[in-house]
FIKOLZA-1660 file (N, C-alpha, C; in steps of 0.1 Angstrom, whole numbers, plus 5000, padded with zeros to 4 digits):
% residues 224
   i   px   py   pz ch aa at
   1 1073 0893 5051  A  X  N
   1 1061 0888 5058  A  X CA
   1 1048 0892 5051  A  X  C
   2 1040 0881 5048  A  X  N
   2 1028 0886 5041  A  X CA
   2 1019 0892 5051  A  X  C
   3 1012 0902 5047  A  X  N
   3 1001 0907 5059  A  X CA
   3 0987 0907 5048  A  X  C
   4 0977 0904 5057  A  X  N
   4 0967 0907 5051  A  X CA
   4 0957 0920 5051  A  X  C
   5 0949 0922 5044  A  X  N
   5 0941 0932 5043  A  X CA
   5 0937 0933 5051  A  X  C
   6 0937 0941 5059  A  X  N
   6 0927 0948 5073  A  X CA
   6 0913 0949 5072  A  X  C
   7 0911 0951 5066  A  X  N
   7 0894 0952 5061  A  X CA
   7 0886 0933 5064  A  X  C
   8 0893 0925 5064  A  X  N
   8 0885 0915 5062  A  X CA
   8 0881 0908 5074  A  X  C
   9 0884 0912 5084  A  X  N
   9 0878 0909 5099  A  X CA
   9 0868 0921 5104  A  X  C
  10 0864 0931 5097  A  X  N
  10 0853 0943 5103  A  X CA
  10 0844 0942 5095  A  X  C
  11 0829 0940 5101  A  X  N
  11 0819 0943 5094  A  X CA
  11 0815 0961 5089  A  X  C
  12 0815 0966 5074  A  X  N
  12 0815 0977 5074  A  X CA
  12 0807 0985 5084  A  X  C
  13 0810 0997 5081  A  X  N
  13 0800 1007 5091  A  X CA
  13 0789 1011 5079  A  X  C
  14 0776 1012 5083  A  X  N
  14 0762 1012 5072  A  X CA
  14 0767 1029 5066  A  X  C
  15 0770 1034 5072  A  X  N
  15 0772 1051 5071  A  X CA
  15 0783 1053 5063  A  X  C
  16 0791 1045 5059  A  X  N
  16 0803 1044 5050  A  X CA
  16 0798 1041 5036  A  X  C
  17 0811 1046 5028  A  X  N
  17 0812 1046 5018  A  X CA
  17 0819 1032 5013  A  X  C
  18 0808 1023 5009  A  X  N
  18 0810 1010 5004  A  X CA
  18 0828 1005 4995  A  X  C
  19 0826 1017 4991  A  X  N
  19 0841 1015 4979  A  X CA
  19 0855 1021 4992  A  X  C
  20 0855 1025 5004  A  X  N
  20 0864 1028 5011  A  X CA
  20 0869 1018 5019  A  X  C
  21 0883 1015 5018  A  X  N
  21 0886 0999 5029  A  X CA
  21 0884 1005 5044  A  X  C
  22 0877 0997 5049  A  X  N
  22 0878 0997 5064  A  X CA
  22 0891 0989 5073  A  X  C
  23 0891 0997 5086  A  X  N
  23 0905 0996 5089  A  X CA
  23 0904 0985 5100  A  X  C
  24 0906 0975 5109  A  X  N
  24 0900 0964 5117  A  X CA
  24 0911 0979 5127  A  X  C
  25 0909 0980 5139  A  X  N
  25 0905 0990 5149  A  X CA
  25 0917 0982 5158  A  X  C
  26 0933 0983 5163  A  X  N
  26 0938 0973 5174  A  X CA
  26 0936 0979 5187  A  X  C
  27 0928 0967 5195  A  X  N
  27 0925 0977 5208  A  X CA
  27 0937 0978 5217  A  X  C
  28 0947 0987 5209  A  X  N
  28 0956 0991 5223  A  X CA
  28 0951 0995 5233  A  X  C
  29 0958 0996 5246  A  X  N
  29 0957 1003 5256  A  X CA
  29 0969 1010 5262  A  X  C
  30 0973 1019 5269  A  X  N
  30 0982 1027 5274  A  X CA
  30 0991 1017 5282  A  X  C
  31 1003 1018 5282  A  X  N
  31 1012 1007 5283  A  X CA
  31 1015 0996 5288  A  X  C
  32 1007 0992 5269  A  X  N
  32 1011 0979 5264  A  X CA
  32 1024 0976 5262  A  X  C
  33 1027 0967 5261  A  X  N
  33 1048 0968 5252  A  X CA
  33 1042 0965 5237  A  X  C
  34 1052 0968 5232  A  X  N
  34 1054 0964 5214  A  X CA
  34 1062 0965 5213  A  X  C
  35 1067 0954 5205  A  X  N
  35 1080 0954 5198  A  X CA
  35 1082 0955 5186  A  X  C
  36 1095 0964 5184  A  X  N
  36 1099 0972 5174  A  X CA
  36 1110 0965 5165  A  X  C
  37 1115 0965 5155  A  X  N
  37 1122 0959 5150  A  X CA
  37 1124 0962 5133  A  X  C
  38 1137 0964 5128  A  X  N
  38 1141 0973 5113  A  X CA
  38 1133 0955 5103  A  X  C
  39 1129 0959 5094  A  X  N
  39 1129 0945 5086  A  X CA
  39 1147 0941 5080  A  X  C
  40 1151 0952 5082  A  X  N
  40 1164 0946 5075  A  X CA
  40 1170 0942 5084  A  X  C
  41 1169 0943 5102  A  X  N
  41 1175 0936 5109  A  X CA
  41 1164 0927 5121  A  X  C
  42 1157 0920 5116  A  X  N
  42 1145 0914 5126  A  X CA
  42 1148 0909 5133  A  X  C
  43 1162 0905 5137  A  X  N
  43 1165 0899 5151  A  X CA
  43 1168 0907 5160  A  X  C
  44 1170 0917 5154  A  X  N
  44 1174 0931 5171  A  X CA
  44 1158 0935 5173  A  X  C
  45 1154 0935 5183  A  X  N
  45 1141 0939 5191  A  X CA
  45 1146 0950 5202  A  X  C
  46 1135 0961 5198  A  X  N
  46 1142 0972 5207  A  X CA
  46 1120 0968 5215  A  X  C
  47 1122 0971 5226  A  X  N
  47 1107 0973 5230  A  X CA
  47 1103 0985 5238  A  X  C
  48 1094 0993 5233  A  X  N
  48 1087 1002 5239  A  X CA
  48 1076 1000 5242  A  X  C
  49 1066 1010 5252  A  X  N
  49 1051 1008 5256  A  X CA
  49 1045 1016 5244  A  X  C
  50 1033 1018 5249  A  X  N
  50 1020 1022 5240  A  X CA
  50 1018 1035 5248  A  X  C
  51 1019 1047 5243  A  X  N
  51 1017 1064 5252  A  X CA
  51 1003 1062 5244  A  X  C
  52 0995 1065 5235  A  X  N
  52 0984 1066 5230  A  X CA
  52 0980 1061 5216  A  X  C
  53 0967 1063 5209  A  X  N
  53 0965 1060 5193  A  X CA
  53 0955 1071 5195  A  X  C
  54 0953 1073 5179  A  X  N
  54 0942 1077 5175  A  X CA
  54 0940 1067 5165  A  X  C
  55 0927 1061 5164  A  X  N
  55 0924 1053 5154  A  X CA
  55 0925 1058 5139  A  X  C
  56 0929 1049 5128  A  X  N
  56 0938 1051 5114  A  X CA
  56 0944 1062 5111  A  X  C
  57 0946 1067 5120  A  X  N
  57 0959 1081 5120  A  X CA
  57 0974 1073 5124  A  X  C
  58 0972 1074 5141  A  X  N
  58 0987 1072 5145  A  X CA
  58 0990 1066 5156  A  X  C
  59 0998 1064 5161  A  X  N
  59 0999 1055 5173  A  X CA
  59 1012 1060 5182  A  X  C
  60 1011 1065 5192  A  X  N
  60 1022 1079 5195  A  X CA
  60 1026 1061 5213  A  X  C
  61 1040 1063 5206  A  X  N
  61 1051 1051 5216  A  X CA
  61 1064 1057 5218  A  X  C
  62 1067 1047 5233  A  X  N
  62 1076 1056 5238  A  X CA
  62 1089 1047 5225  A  X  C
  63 1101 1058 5222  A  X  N
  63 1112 1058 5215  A  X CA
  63 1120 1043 5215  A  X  C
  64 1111 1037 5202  A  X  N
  64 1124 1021 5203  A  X CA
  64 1138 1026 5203  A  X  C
  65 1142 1019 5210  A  X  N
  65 1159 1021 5208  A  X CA
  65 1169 1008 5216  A  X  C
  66 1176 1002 5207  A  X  N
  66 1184 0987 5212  A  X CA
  66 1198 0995 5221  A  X  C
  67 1194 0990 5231  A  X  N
  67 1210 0991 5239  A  X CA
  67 1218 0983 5231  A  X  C
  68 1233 0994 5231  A  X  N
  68 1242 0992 5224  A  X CA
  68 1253 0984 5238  A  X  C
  69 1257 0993 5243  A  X  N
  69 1262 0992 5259  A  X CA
  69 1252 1003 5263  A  X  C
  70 1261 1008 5279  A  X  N
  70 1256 1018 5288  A  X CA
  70 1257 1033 5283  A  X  C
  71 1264 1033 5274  A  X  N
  71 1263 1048 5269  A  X CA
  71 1258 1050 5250  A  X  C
  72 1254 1034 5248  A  X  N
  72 1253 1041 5231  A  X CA
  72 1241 1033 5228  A  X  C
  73 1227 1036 5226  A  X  N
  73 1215 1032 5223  A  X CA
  73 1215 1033 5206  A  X  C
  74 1208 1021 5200  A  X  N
  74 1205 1025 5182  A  X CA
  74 1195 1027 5179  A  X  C
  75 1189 1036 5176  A  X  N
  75 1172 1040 5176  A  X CA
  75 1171 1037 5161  A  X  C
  76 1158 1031 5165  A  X  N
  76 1149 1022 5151  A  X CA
  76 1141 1034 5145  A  X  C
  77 1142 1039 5133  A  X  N
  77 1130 1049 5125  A  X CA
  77 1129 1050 5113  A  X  C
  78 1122 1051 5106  A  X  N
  78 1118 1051 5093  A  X CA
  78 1108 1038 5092  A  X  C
  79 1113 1029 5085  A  X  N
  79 1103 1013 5083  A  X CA
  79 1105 1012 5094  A  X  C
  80 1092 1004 5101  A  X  N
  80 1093 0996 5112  A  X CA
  80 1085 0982 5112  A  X  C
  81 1090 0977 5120  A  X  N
  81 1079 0961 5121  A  X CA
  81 1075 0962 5133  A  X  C
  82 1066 0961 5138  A  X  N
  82 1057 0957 5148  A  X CA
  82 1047 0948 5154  A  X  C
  83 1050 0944 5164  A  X  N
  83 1045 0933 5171  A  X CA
  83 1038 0938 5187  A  X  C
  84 1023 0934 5187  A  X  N
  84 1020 0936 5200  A  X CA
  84 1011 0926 5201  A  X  C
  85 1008 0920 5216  A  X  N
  85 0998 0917 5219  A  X CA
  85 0987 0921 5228  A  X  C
  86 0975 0920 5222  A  X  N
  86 0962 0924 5226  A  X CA
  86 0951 0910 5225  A  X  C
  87 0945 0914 5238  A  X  N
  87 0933 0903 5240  A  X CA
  87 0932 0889 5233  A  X  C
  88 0942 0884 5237  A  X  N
  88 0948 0866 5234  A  X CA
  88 0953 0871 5217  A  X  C
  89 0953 0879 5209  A  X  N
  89 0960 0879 5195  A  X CA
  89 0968 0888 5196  A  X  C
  90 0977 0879 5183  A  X  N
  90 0992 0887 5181  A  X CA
  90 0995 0898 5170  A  X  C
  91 0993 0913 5167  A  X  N
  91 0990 0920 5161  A  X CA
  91 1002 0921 5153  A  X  C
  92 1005 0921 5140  A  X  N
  92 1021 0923 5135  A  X CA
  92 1019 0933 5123  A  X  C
  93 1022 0939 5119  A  X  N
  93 1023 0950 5109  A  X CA
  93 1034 0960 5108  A  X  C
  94 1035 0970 5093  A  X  N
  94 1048 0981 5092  A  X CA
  94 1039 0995 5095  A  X  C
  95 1049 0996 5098  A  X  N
  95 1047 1013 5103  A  X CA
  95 1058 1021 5096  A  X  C
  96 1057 1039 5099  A  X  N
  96 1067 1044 5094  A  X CA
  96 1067 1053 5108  A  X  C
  97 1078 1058 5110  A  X  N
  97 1081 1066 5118  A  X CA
  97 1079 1082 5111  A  X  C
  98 1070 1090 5123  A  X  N
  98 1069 1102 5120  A  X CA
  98 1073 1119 5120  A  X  C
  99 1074 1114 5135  A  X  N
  99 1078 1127 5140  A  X CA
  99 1079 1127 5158  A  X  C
 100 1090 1131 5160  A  X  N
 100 1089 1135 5180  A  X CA
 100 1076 1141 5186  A  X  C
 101 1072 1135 5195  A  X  N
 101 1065 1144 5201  A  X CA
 101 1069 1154 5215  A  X  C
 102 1074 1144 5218  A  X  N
 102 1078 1154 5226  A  X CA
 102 1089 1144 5236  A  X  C
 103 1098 1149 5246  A  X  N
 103 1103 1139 5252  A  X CA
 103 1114 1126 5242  A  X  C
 104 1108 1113 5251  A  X  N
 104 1110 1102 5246  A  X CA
 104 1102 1093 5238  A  X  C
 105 1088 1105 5232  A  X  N
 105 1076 1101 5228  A  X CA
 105 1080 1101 5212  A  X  C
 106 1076 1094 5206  A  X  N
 106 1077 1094 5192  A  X CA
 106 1059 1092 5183  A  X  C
 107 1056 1097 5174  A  X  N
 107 1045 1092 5168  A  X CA
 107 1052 1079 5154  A  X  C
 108 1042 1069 5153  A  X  N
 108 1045 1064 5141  A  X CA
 108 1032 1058 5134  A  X  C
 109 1025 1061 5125  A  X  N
 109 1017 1056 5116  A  X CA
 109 1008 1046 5121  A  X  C
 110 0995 1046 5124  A  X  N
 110 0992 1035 5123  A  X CA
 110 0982 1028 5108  A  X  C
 111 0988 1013 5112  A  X  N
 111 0989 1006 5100  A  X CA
 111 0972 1004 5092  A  X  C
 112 0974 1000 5077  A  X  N
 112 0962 0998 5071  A  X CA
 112 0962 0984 5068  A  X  C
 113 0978 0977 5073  A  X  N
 113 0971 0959 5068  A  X CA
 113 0982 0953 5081  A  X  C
 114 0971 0943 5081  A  X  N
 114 0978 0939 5096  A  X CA
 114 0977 0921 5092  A  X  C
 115 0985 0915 5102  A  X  N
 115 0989 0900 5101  A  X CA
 115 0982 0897 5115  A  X  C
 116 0970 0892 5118  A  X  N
 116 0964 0887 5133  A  X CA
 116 0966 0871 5134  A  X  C
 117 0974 0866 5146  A  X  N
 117 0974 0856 5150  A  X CA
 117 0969 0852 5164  A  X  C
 118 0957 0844 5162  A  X  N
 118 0955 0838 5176  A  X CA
 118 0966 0833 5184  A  X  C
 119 0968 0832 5197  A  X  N
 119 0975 0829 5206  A  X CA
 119 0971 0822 5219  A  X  C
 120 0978 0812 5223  A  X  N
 120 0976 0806 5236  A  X CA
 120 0973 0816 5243  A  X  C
 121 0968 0815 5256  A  X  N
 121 0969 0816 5267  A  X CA
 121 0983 0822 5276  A  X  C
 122 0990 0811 5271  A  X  N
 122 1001 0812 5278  A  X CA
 122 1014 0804 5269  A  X  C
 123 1020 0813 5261  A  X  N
 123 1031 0805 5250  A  X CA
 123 1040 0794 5254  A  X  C
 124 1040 0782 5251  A  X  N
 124 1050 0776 5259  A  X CA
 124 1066 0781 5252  A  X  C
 125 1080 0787 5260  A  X  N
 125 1087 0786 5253  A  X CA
 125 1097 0774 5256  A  X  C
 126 1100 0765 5244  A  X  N
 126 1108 0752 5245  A  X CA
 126 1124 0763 5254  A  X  C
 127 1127 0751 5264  A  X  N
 127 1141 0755 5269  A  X CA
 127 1146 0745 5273  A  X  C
 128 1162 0739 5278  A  X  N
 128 1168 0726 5281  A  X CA
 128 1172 0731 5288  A  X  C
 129 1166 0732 5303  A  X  N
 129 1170 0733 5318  A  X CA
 129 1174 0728 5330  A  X  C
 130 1185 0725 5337  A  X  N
 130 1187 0716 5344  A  X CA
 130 1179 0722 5356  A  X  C
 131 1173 0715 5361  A  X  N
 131 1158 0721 5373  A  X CA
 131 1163 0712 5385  A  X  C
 132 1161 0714 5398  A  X  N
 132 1165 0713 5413  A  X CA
 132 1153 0708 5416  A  X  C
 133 1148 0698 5422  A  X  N
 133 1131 0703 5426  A  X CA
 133 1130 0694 5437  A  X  C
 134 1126 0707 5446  A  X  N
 134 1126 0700 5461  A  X CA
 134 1110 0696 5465  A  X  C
 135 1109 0682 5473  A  X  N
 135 1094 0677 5474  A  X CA
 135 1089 0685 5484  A  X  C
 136 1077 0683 5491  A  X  N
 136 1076 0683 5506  A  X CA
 136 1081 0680 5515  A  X  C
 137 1090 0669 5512  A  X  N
 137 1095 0664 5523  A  X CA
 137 1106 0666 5525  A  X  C
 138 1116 0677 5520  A  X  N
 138 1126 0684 5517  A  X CA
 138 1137 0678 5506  A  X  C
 139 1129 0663 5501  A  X  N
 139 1139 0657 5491  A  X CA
 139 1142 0663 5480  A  X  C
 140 1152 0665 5477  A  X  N
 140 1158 0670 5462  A  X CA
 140 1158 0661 5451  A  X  C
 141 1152 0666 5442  A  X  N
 141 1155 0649 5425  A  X CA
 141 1162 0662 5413  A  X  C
 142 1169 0662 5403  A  X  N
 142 1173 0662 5393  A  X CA
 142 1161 0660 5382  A  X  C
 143 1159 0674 5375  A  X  N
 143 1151 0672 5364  A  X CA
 143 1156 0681 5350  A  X  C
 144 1151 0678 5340  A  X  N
 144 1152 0684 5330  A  X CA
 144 1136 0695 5325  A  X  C
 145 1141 0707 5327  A  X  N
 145 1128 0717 5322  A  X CA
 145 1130 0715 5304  A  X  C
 146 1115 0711 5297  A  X  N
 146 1120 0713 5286  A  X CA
 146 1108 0722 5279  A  X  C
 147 1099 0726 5287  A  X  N
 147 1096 0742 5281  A  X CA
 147 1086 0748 5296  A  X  C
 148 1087 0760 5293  A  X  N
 148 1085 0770 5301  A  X CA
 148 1075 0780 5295  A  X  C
 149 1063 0784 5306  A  X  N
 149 1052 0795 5303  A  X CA
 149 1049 0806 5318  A  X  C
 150 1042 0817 5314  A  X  N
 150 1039 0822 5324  A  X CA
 150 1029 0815 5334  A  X  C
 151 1025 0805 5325  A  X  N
 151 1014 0799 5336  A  X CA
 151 1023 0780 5346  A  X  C
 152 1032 0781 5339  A  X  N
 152 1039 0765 5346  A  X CA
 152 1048 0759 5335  A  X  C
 153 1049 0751 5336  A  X  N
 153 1066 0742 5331  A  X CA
 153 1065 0727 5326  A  X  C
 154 1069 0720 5319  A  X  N
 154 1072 0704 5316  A  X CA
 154 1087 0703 5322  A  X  C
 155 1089 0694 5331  A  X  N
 155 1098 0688 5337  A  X CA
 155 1097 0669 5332  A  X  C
 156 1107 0667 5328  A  X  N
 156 1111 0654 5324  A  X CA
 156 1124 0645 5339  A  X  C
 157 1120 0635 5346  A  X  N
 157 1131 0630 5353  A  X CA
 157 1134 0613 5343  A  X  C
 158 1147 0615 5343  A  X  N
 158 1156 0597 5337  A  X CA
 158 1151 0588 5346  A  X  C
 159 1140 0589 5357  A  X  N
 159 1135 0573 5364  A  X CA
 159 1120 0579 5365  A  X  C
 160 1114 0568 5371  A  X  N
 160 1099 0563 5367  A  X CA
 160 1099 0568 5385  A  X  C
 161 1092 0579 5386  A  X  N
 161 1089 0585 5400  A  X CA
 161 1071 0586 5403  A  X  C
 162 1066 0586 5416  A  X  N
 162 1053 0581 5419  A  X CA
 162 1052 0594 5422  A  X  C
 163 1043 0601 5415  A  X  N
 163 1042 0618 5419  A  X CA
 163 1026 0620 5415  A  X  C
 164 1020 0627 5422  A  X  N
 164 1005 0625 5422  A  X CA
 164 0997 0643 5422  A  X  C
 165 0989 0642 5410  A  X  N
 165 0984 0654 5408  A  X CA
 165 0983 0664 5421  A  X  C
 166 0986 0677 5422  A  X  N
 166 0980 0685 5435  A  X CA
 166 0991 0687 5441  A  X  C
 167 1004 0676 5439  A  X  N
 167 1018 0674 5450  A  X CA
 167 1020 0687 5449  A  X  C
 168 1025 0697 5458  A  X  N
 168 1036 0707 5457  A  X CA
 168 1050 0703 5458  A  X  C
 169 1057 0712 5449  A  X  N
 169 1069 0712 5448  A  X CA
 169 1078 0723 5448  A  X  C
 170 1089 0728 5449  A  X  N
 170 1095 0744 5448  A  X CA
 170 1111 0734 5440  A  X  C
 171 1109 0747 5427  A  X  N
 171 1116 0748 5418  A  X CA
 171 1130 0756 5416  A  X  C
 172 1145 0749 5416  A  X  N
 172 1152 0760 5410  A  X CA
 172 1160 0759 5400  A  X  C
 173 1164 0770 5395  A  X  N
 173 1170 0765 5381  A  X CA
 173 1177 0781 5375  A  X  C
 174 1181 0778 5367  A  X  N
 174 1186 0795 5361  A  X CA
 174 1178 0795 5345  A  X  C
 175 1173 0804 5343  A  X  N
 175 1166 0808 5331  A  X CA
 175 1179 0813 5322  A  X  C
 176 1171 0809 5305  A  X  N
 176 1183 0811 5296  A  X CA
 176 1186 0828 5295  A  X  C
 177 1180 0835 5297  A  X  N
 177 1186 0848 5301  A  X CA
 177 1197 0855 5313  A  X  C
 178 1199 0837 5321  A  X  N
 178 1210 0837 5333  A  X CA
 178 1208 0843 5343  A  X  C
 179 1195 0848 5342  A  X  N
 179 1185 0848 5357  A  X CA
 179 1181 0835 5366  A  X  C
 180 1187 0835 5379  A  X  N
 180 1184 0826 5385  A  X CA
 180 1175 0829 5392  A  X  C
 181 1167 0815 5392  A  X  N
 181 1149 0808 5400  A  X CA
 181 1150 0806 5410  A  X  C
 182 1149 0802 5424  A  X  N
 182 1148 0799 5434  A  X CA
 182 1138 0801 5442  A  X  C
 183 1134 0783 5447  A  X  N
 183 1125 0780 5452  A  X CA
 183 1111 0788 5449  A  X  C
 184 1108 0783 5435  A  X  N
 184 1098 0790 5430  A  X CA
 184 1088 0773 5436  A  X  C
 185 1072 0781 5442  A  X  N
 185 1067 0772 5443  A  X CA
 185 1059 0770 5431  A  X  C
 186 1057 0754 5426  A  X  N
 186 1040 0749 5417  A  X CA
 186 1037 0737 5423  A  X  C
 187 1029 0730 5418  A  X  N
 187 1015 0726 5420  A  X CA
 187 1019 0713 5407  A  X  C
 188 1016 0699 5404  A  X  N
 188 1015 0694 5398  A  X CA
 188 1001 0689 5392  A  X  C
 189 1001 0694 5375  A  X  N
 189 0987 0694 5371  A  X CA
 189 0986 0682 5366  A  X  C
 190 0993 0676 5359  A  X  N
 190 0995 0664 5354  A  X CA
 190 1007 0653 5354  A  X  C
 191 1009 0642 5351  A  X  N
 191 1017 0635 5351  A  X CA
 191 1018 0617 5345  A  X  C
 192 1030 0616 5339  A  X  N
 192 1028 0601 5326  A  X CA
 192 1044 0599 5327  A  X  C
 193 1040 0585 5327  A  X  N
 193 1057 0575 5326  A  X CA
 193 1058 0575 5314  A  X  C
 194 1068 0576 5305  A  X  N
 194 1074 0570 5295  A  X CA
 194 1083 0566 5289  A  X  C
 195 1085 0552 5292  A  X  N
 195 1093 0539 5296  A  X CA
 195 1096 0543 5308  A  X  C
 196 1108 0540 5310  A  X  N
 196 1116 0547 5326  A  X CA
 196 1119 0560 5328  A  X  C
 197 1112 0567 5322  A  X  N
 197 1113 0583 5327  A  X CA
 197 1096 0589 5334  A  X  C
 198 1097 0600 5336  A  X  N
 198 1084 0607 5340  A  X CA
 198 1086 0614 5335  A  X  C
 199 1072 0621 5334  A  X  N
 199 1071 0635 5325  A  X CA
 199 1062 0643 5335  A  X  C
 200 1061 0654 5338  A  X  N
 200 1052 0663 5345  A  X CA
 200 1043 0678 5343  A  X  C
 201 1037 0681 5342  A  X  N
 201 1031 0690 5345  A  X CA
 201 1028 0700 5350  A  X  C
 202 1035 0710 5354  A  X  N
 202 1033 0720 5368  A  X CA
 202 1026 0733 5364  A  X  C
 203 1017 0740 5373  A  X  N
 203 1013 0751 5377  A  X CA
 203 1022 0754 5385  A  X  C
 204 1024 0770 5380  A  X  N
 204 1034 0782 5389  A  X CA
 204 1025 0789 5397  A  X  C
 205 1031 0791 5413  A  X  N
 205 1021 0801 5418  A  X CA
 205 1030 0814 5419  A  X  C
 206 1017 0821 5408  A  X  N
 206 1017 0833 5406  A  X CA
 206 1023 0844 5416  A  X  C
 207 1022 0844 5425  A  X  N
 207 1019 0856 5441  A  X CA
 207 1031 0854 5442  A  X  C
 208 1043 0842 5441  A  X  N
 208 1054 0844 5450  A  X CA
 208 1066 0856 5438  A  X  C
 209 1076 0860 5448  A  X  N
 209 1078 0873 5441  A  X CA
 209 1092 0868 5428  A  X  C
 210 1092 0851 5430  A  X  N
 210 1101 0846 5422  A  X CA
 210 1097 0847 5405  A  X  C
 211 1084 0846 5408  A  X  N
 211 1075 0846 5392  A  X CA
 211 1079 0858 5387  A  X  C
 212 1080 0864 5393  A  X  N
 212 1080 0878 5384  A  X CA
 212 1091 0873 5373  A  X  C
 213 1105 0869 5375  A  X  N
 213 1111 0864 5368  A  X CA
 213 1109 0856 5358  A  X  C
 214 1102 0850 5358  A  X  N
 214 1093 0837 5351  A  X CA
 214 1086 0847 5337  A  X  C
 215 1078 0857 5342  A  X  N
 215 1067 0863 5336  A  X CA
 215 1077 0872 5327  A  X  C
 216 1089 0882 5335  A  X  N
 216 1095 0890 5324  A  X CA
 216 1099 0878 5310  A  X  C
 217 1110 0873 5314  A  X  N
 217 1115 0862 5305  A  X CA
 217 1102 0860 5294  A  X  C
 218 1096 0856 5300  A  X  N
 218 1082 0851 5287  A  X CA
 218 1072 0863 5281  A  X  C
 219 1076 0873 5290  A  X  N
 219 1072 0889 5278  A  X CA
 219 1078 0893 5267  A  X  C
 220 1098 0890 5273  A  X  N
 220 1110 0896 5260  A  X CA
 220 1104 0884 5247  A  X  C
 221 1095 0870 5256  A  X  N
 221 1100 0860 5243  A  X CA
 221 1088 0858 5236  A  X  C
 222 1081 0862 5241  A  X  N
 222 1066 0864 5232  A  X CA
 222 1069 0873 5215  A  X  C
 223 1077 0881 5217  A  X  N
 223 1082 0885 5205  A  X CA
 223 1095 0884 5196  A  X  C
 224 1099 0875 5204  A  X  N
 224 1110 0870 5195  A  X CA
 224 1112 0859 5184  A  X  C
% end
């Protein structure tokens, strides 16, 4: 993974030493998640929070470690890859692993070149879901989810349906992590025929206690 020089998004400090790289500053906060990951194995994602930083010193997180089963965890240390997000950007950089602090606290390096990517709002992640979706009027229709965010969903139906911005509707369906949805309510933001299908638009409301499911799913996948 190429990363770039850290230095090229901070305007120096006037009191500095012109020939010293400056470090772009990641505004963690106290637990954030980050995900951890070996470069030799970047599909296992172990995720820990954020315990503290000190700016271009260190960055003290709780102990990545991949569940193996219930009794045998694989702890990530030495090289590490990292991924967090902070204030709509996606921070990616290596670290080394330091030293225990105490506990399940570990310190690990923080980085001098970092990879920043802007980010949506709200990631859409593509998924092929068979979706339930009941009207107001307690009718049921058959849809296909074909991507999913913390903030709402695209639902596709095989016939040309008269559905009008604002409609409410409650959603069920099982998420590809085999967590099942039920009667999640949204809101339709948009909607378009194309040929004999419909396509749709929905806002999720947030407050009902089904989203929470919605929201973890699209935290594990933000760094995957």
């Amino acid at each position: 993974m190429a990363l770039r020089n850290a230095t090229q998004s901070q305007t120096p400090d006037r009191n500095s030493d012109p020939d010293e790289p400056q470090q772009v500053r990641i505004p963690l906060k106290i637990d954030d998640t980050m995900a951890v990951r070996s470069p030799a194995a970047p599909a296992r994602i172990a995720s820990c929070k954020v315990v503290g930083a000190v700016h271009g010193k260190c960055i003290l997180i709780t102990e990545p470690a991949i569940k193996i089963n219930d009794r045998v965890f694989e702890v990530i240390d030495e090289i590490l890859l990292c991924s967090c997000i902070c204030d709509d950007y996606l921070y990616i950089f290596y670290s080394r692993y330091r030293n225990r602090v105490m506990g399940d606290i570990v310190c690990i390096e923080y980085p001098r070149e970092l990879e920043i990517r802007r980010i949506r709002e709200h990631t859409r992640i593509c998924v092929d879901l068979e979706t339930e979706v009941s009207l107001d009027t307690d009718k049921s229709v058959s849809a296909k989810m074909t991507d999913i965010s913390r903030g709402g969903c695209r639902l596709t139906f095989k016939r040309r349906l008269q559905m009008s911005k604002g409609t409410g509707l409650r959603l069920t369906f099982e998420l590809p992590n085999e967590v099942p949805v039920e009667n999640l309510e949204a809101v339709i933001a948009k909607t378009r025929h194309i040929g004999n299908t419909t396509e749709i638009g929905l806002s999720f409301n947030n407050e009902m206690k089904e989203f929470t499911k919605v929201a973890d799913f699209c935290e594990i996948c933000r760094f995957v």
